[in-house]
C-alpha positions in Angstrom: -33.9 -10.5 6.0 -33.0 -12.2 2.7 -31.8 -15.9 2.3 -30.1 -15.2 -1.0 -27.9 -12.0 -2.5 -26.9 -11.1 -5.7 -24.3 -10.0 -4.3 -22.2 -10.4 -1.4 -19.0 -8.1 -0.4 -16.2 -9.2 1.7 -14.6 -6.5 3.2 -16.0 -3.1 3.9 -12.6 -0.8 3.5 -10.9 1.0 0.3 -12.6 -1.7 -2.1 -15.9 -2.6 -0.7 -17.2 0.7 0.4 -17.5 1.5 -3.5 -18.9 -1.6 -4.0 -21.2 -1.7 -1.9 -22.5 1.7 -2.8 -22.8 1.6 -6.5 -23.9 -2.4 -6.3 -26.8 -0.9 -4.0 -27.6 1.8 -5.8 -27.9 -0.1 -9.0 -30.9 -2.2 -7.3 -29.0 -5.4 -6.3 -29.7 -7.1 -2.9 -26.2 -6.6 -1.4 -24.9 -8.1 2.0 -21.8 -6.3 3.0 -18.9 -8.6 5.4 -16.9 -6.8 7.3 -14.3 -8.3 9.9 -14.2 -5.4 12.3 -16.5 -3.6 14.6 -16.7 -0.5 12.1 -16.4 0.1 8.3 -13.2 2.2 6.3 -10.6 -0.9 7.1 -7.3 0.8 5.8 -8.7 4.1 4.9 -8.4 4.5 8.8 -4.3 4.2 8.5 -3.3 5.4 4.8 -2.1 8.8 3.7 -5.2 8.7 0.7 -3.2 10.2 -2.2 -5.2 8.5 -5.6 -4.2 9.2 -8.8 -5.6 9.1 -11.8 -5.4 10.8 -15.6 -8.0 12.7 -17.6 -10.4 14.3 -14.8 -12.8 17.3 -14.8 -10.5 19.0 -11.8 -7.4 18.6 -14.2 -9.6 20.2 -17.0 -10.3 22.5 -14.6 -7.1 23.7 -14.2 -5.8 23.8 -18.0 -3.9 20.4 -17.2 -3.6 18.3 -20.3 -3.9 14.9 -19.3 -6.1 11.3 -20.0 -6.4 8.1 -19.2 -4.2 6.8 -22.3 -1.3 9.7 -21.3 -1.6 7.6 -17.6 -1.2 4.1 -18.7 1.6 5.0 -21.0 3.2 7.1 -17.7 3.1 3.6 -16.0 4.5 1.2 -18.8 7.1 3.6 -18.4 7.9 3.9 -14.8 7.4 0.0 -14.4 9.8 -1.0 -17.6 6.3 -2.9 -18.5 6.1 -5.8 -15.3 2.7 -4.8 -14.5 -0.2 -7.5 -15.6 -1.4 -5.3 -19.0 -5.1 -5.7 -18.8 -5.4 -5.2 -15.2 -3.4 -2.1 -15.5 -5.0 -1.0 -18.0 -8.7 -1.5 -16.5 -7.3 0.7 -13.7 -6.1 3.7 -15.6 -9.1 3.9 -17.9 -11.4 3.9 -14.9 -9.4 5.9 -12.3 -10.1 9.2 -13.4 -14.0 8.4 -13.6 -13.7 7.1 -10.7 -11.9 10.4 -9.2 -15.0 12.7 -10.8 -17.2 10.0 -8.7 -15.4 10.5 -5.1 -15.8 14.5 -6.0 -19.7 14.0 -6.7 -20.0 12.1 -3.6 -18.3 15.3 -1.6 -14.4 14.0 -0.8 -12.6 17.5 0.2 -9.7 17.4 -2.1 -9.0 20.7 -1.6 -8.1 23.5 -4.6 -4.8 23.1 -4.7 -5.2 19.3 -5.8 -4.1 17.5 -8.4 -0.6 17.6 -7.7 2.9 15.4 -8.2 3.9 13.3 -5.7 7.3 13.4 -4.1 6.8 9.9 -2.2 7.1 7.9 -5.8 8.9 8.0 -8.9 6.8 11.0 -10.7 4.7 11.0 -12.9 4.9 12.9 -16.2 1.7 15.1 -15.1 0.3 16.1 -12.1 -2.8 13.6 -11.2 -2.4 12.7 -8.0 -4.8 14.0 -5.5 -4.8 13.3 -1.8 -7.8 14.5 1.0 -6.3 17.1 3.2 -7.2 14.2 5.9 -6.0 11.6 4.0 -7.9 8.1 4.1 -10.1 9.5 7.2 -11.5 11.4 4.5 -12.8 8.8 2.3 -13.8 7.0 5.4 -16.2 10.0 6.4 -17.3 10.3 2.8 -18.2 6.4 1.8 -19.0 5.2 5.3 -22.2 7.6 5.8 -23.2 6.1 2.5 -23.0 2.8 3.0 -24.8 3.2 6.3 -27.7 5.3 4.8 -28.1 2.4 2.0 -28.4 0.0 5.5 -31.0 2.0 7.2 -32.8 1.7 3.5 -32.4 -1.9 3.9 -30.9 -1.9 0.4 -27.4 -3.4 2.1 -27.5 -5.9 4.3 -24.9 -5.4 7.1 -22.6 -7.7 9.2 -19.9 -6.6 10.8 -17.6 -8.1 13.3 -18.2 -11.1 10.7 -15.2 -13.3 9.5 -15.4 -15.2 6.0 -13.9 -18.4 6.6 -14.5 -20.5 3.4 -16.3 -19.8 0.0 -19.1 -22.1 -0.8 -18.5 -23.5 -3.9 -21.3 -25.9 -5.6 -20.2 -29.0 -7.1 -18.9 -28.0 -10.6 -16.3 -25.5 -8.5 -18.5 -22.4 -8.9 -19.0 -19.7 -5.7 -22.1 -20.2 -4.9 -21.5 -17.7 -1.2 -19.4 -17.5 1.6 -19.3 -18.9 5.4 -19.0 -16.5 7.9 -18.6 -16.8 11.6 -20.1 -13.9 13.3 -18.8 -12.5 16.9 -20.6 -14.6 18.8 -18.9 -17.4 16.9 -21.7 -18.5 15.2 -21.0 -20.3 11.8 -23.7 -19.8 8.8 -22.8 -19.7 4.5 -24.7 -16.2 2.6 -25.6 -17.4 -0.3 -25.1 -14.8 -3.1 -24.7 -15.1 -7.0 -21.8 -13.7 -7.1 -19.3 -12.8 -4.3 -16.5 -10.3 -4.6 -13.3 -10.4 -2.4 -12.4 -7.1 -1.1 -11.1 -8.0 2.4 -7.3 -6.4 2.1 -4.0 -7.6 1.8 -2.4 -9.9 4.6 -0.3 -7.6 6.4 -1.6 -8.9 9.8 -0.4 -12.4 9.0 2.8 -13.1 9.5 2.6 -16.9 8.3 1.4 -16.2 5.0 3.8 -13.3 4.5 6.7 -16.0 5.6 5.2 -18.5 2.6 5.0 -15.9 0.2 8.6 -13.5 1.1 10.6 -16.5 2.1 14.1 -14.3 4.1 12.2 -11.2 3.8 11.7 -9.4 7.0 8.2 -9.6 8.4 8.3 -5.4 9.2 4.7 -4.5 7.9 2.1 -1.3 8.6 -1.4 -2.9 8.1 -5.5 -2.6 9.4 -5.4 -5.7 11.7 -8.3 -7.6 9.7 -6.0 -7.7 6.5 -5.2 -11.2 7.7 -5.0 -12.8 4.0 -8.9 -14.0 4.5 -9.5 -13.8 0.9 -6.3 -15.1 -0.4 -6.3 -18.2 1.7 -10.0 -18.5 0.5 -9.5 -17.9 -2.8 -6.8 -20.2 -3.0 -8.8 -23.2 -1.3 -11.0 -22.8 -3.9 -9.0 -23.2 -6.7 -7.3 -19.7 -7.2 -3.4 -19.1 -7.7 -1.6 -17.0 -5.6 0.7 -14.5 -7.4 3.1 -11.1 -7.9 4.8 -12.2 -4.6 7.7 -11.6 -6.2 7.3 -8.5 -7.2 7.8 -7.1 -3.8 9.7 -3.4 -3.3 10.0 -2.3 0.8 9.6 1.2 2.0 12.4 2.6 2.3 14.0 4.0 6.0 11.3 3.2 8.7 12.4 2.9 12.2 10.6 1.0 15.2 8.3 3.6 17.6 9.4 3.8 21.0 6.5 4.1 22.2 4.9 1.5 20.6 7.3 -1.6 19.8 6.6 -3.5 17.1 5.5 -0.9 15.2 7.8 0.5 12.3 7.1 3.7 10.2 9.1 6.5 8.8 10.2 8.4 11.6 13.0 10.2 9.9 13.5 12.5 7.2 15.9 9.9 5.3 14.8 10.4 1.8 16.3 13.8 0.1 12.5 14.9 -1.0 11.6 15.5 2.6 15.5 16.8 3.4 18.5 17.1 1.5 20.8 14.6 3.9 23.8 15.5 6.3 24.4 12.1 7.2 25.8 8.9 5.4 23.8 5.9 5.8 25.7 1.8 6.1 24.7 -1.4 5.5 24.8 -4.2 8.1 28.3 -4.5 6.7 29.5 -0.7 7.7 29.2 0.1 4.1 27.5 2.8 2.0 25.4 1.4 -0.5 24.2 4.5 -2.4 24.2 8.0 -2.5 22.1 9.4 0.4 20.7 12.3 -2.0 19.5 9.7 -4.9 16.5 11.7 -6.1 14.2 8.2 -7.0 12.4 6.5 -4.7 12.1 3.3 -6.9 16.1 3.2 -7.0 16.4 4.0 -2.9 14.1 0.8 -2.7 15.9 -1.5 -5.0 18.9 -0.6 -3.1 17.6 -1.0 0.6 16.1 -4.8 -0.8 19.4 -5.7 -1.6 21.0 -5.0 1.7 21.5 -7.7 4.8 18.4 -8.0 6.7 16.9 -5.0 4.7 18.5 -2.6 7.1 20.9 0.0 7.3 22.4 2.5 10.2 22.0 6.5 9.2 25.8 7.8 10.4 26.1 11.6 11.6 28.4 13.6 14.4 28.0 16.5 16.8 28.4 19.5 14.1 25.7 18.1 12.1 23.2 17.3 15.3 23.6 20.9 16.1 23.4 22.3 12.7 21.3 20.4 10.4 18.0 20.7 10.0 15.9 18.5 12.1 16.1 14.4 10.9 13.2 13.0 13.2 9.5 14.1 13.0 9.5 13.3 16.7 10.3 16.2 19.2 13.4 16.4 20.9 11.9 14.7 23.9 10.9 11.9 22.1 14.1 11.4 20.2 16.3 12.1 23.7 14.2 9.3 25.0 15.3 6.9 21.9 19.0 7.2 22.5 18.4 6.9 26.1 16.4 3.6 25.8 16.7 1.9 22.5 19.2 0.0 21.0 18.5 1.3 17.7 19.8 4.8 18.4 23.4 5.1 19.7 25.5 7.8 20.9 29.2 7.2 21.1 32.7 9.3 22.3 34.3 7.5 18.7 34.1 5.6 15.3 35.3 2.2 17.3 33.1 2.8 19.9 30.1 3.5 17.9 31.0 1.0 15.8 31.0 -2.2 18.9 27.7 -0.5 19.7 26.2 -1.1 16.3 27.1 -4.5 15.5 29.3 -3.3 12.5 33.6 -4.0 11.9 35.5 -1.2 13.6 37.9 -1.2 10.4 35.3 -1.1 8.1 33.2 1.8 9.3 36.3 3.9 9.9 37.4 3.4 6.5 33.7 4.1 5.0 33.3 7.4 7.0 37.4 8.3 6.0 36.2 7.9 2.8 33.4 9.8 2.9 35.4 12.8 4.3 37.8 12.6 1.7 34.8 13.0 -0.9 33.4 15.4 0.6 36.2 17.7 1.2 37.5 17.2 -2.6 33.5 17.3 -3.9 34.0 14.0 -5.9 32.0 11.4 -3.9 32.6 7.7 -4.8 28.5 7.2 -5.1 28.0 10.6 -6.8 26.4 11.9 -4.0 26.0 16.1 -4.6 24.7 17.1 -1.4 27.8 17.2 1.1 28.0 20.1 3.6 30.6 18.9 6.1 32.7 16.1 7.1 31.5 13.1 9.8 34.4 14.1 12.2 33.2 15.7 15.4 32.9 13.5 18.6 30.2 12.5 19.9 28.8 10.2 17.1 25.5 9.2 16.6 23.7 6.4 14.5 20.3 5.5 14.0 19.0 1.7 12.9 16.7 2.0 9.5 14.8 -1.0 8.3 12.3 -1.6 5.8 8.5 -2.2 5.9 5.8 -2.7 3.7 2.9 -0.7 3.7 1.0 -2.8 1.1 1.4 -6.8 0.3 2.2 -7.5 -3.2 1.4 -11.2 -4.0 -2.4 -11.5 -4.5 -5.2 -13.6 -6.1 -4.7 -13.9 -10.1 -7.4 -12.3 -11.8 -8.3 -11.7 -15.4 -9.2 -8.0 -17.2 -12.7 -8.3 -15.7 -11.0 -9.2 -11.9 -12.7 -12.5 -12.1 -10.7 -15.0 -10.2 -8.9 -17.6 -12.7 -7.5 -20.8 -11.2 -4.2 -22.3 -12.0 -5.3 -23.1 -15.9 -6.3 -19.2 -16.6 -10.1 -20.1 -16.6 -12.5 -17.6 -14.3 -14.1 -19.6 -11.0 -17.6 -18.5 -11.8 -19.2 -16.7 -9.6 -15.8 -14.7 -7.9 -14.2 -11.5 -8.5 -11.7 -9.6 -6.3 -10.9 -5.6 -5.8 -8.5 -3.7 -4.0 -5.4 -4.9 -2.0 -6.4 -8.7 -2.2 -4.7 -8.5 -5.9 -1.5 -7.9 -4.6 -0.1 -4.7 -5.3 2.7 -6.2 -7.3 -0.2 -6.6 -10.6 1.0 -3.7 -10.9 4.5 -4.7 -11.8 8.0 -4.4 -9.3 7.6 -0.7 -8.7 5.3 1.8 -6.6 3.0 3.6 -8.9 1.8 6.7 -7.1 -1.5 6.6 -5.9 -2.1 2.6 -7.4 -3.3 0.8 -4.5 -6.0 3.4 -3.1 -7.2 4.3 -6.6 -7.1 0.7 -8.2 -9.4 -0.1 -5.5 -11.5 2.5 -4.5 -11.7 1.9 -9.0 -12.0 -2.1 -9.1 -14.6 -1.8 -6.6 -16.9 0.6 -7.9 -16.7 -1.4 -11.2 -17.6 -4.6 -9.7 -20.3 -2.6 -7.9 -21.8 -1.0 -11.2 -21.3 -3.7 -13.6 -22.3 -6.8 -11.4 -25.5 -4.6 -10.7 -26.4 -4.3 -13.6 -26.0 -8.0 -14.6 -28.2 -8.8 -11.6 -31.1 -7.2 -13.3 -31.0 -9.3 -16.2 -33.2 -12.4 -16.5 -30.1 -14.7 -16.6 -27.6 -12.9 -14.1 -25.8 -15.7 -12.0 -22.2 -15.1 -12.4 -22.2 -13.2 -14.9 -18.8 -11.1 -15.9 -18.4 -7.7 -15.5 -18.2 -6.1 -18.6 -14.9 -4.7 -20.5 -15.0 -0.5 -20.4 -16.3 0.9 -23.6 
């Protein structure tokens, strides 16, 4: 067993499975940390949709589209808040990096690329999701890393935590410590070491320090703990695009496992055009329940009290509107039975003592309502109004953000080599994937950004930190700019 890597990977998820791979395959002596018992991290929770401009399916398919056409799409959608040269390293590598995940036998599926409805859309279609979603890319990259083990070209540790990076005395990574299962402490030494161990999710201390009042409601792999930020930071790195945080718009807690929020309901109009009217903790609308953007439904829910609002309906539109939970009726008879969050009520008042919210104020934002509706000229603009609130019983249902992603990360240059408070690169240290923060990319969700930029970041890193290994002079040496 080797001493000394060229290389060693923290994190064997979205990020590091590409690294791993390509840094392998290249011919450098690789040791790959992993946290968990198994590989994939958060390709074992996310939907997978990656998006990227310019590749051989689109040409495929007549579509006109490149890299440049997919930066420009993002300036746009973002109003130009992303961090320029890491955006732009992502978009002129994630179509390549797409052709790459076909090569290596991902099932997109024919009927990929398409648009997706889950983000503000993109001026082409070039978003393209496994029919499987992330367990797809697991089952594609994880076979590959563990062929490269049984080669003894990666050198494997799972159920291994990184607690520190090893830094020599000038400040440059010089490897990691780990503590192993058994809770055994020892450093890898490595040339170079690249942080790809998530987001911090699963840390509700560090998301407290970074989103000061924001509700800790998050959906994350529980090893993305904020390892590499805290790390990172120890070592000299500054922490940023914290502030750039957007929540996910109408989640609701499980039943059946508390604690656990994700979206439930068919709140936003792309999924169903809405019957209902939805409050704020202060029995007040806030927008119009059909608003066809995503970003704007998000910017709207951020603003609100606690990040939460009640979705307001009656007994004509329970029996005649098309289903608004994804659970079956069972299920959803259980959550008025049982949870607070779902009420049932003989009237406004009542329902209102019930919710928390000012009798006065939620009769007159449901009269109101009823008045648009019947005259068609709604106060918010809303267009999609089919009938009234007026029919006893009433019904309300508590929906909250969450975050799917974390948004502040570890500063990185255009080459993702970690820069310290003064702008200069920590030699020795790059990052990849979620551990950026997904707010590099500016205060918006691009479609398909955080599983591409990674499964993109890392497969640079991979490639280009290979290949400097096989030079005679390769200790921390920088990844290379694309042509």
């Amino acid at each position: 067993m080797a001493e000394h890597w060229d290389i060693a990977i923290i994190g064997g998820g979205t990020a590091g499975l590409p690294a791993a791979i390509t840094a392998a395959r290249g011919g450098a002596r690789v040791v790959l940390v992993e946290a968990a018992k198994e590989l994939g991290g958060t390709l074992h929770l996310t939907g997978g949709s990656i998006a990227g401009g310019g590749t051989k399916a689109q040409a495929a398919k007549g579509i006109e589209d490149s890299a440049e056409r997919h930066y420009r799409d993002c300036l746009t959608i973002g109003g130009g808040s992303a961090q320029d040269d890491v955006l732009r390293l992502w978009t002129d590598n994630a179509g390549t990096t797409i052709d790459w995940l076909y090569t290596e036998g991902v099932p997109f599926g024919e009927q990929m690329p398409t648009f997706s409805a889950a983000h503000e859309a993109y001026d082409a279609p070039r978003t393209f999701t496994p029919p499987r979603g992330g367990k797809d890319l697991a089952d594609t990259l994880v076979p590959k890393v563990l062929e490269l083990v049984a080669q003894g070209r990666i050198d494997l540790r799972l159920a291994t935590r990184m607690t520190a990076l090893a830094c020599d005395a000038t400040g440059a990574v010089v490897g990691v410590d780990v503590c192993g299962a058994d809770g055994s402490q020892t450093t890898l030494r490595a040339d170079n070491v690249v942080l790809a161990c998530g987001g911090y999710g699963a840390n509700a201390a560090l998301w407290e320090r970074l989103h000061p009042g924001t509700p800790y409601r998050t959906y994350a792999w529980p090893t993305c703990r904020g390892d590499g930020h805290l790390a990172a930071e120890a070592a000299g790195a500054v922490l940023a695009h914290a502030q750039n945080f957007l929540p996910t718009y109408g989640a609701s807690e499980d039943i059946d496992a508390p604690g656990t929020f994700w979206i439930h309901s068919m709140v936003a109009p792309s999924m169903r055009a809405p019957w209902e009217i939805n409050v704020n903790m202060q029995a007040q609308r806030f927008l119009r329940e059909d608003l066809p953007s995503p970003d704007g439904r998000e910017r709207a829910l951020r603003a609100q009290p606690g990040q939460a609002f009640w979705t307001i309906y009656d007994a004509h539109i329970r029996a005649e509107a098309p289903p608004l939970f994804r659970w079956e009726p069972e299920k959803v008879a259980r959550a008025f039975a049982q949870s607070p969050d779902f009420v049932v009520a003989a009237s406004i008042a009542e329902l209102a003592e019930k919710c928390g919210l000012d009798t006065a104020t939620l009769e007159a934002t449901i009269t109101a309502y009823n008045e648009g509706q019947k005259s068609g000229e709604d106060a918010f603009g809303r267009e999609h109004m089919p009938c009234p609130i007026a029919q006893a019983p009433f019904y309300a249902v508590r929906h909250v953000s969450t975050s799917v992603v974390t948004w502040g990360g570890v500063s990185v240059d255009g080459e993702l080599r970690v820069i310290d408070a003064d702008g200069a690169p920590i030699p020795g240290l790059y990052a990849a994937g979620e551990v950026l923060g997904m707010g590099v990319f500016g205060q918006v969700f691009l479609g398909g950004s955080t599983m591409s930029s990674a499964l993109t970041f890392g497969r640079l890193l991979g490639e280009r930190l290979s290949a400097a290994a096989a030079t005679p002079s390769h200790t921390h040496i920088a990844a290379q700019s694309p042509a």
